[in-house]
C-alpha positions, -999 to +999 in steps of 0.1 A: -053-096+177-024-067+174-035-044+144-005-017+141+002+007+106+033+009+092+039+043+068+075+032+048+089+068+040+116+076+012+129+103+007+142+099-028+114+101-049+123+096-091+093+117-100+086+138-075+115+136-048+116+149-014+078+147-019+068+136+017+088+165+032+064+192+010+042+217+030+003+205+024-016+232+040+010+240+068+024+201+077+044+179+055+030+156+035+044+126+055+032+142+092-001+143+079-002+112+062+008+099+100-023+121+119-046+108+094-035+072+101-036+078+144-068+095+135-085+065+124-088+051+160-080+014+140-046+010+149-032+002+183+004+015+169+012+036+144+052+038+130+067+057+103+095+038+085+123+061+067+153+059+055+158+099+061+170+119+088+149+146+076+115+126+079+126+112+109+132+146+129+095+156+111+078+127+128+100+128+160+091+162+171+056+157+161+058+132+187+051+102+169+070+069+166+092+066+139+119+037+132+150+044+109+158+017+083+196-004+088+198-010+052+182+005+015+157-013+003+137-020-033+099-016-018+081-008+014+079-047+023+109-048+025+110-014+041+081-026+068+092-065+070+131-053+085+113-027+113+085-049+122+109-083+129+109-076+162+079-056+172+046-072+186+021-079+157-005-101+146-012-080+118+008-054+095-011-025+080+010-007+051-002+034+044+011+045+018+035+075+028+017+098+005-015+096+005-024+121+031-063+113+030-070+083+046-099+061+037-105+046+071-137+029+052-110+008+031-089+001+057-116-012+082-126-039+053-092-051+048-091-055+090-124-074+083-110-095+061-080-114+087-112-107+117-131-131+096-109-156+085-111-178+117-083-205+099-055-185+092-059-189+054-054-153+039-022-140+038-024-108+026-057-087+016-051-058-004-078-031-023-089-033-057-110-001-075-127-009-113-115+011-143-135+017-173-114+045-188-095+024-221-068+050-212-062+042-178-066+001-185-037+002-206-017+027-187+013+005-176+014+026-145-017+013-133-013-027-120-043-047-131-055-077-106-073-104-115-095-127-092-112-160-088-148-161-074-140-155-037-116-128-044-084-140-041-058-127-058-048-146-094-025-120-109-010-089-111+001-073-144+005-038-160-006-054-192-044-055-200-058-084-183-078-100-187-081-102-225-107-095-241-113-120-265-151-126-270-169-089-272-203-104-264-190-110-228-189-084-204-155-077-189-144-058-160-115-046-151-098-037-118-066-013-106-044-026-077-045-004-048-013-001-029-021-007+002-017-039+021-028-056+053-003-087+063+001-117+085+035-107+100+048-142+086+039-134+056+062-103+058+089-120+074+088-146+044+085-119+021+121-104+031+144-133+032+130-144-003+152-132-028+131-109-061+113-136-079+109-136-118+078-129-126+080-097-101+115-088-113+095-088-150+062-066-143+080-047-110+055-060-088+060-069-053+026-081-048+036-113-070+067-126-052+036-129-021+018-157-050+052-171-065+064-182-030+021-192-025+011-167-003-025-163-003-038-124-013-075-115-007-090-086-027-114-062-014-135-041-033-133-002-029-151+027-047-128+054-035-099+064-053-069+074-030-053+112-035-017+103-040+010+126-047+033+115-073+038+143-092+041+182-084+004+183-099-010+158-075+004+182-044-016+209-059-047+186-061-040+183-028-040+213-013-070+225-037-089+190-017-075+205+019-091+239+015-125+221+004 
């Protein structure tokens, strides 16, 4: 089985842009987003997908393998599914471009997970950390995911779900993690199906996988990724580096 990472890189950023290309500590935030992935020993290739010149000079003198998106696209599936059509893979790792501080822990589950499943059922697996802060459960930045008993993805939603109706049962509650592990079919699928409702509603790529009945498995994780969103998060960041 092929395992290779795949690190979609935009340059345009709405909150924060030109956020990969900032220096963390002496390296951009993208380059060292790409050592930590190589660094994990899990991969047997690891490409950064960009859309920028910029990023892709960065990574290219670095000496690491970089492919240049043909067309703009809406989110890093679609980003990952256009480079990967024609690259050997069983399965499709997506790292997040900035989040510099890999949990190789994480990762090594969601590899588990398609290592495991010996029929070909899972599609997808993908990580899920529990909230109990009220604040960040009804954040509509933070995606909620809901489960069945063996984990598998029901839905997505940046509304509070589940409900919670009856106060005498105990509810918990769970923030999608953005960062995938794919069957490369399921990527390829992914592409040439036009934005589904439901995802085109809550902004959710991980829901056009279940419209079009892709099967997602969700693994558990207690570690809470350093992602740089915001010029705060970079000086987090570097404050975490110099630890």
């Amino acid at each position: 089985m092929k395992i290779i990472a795949m690190i979609p890189a935009r340059y345009s950023a709405s909150r924060f842009p030109g956020k990969l290309m900032k220096d963390l500590g002496g390296k951009t935030v993208i380059l060292r987003t790409f050592e930590a992935t190589l660094n994990t020993n899990l991969f047997d290739e690891v490409y950064v997908v960009t859309d920028s010149e910029i990023i892709q000079k960065n990574i290219a003198d670095a000496g690491g393998n970089v492919i240049m998106s043909k067309t703009a696209h809406e989110c890093g599936s679609d980003r990952i599914a256009e480079a990967v059509a024609f690259l050997d893979a069983d399965i499709v790792i997506n790292v997040q471009g900035d989040e510099p501080f890999i949990d190789k822990t994480s990762l090594s589950q969601l590899i588990e997970v398609f290592k495991e499943d010996v029929n070909k059922e899972i599609d997808l697996a993908s990580l899920k950390v529990e909230i109990t802060n009220q604040e960040d459960i009804e954040n509509p930045n933070n995606v909620k995911v809901i489960t069945d008993i063996n984990n598998l993805a029901i839905y997505f939603s940046r509304s509070v779900i589940p409900f919670h109706r009856d106060k005498d049962i105990s509810v918990k509650y769970y923030k999608h993690k953005g960062v995938y592990a794919f069957r490369k079919q399921a990527l390829l699928d992914f592409y040439k199906t036009p934005m589904t409702p439901l995802e085109a509603s809550e902004k959710i790529e991980a829901i056009r996988y279940q419209e079009i009945g892709k099967k997602i498995k969700m693994v558990e994780t207690s570690v809470e990724a350093i992602g740089i969103d915001i010029p705060e998060d970079l000086e987090k960041a570097k404050k975490y580096l110099n630890l």
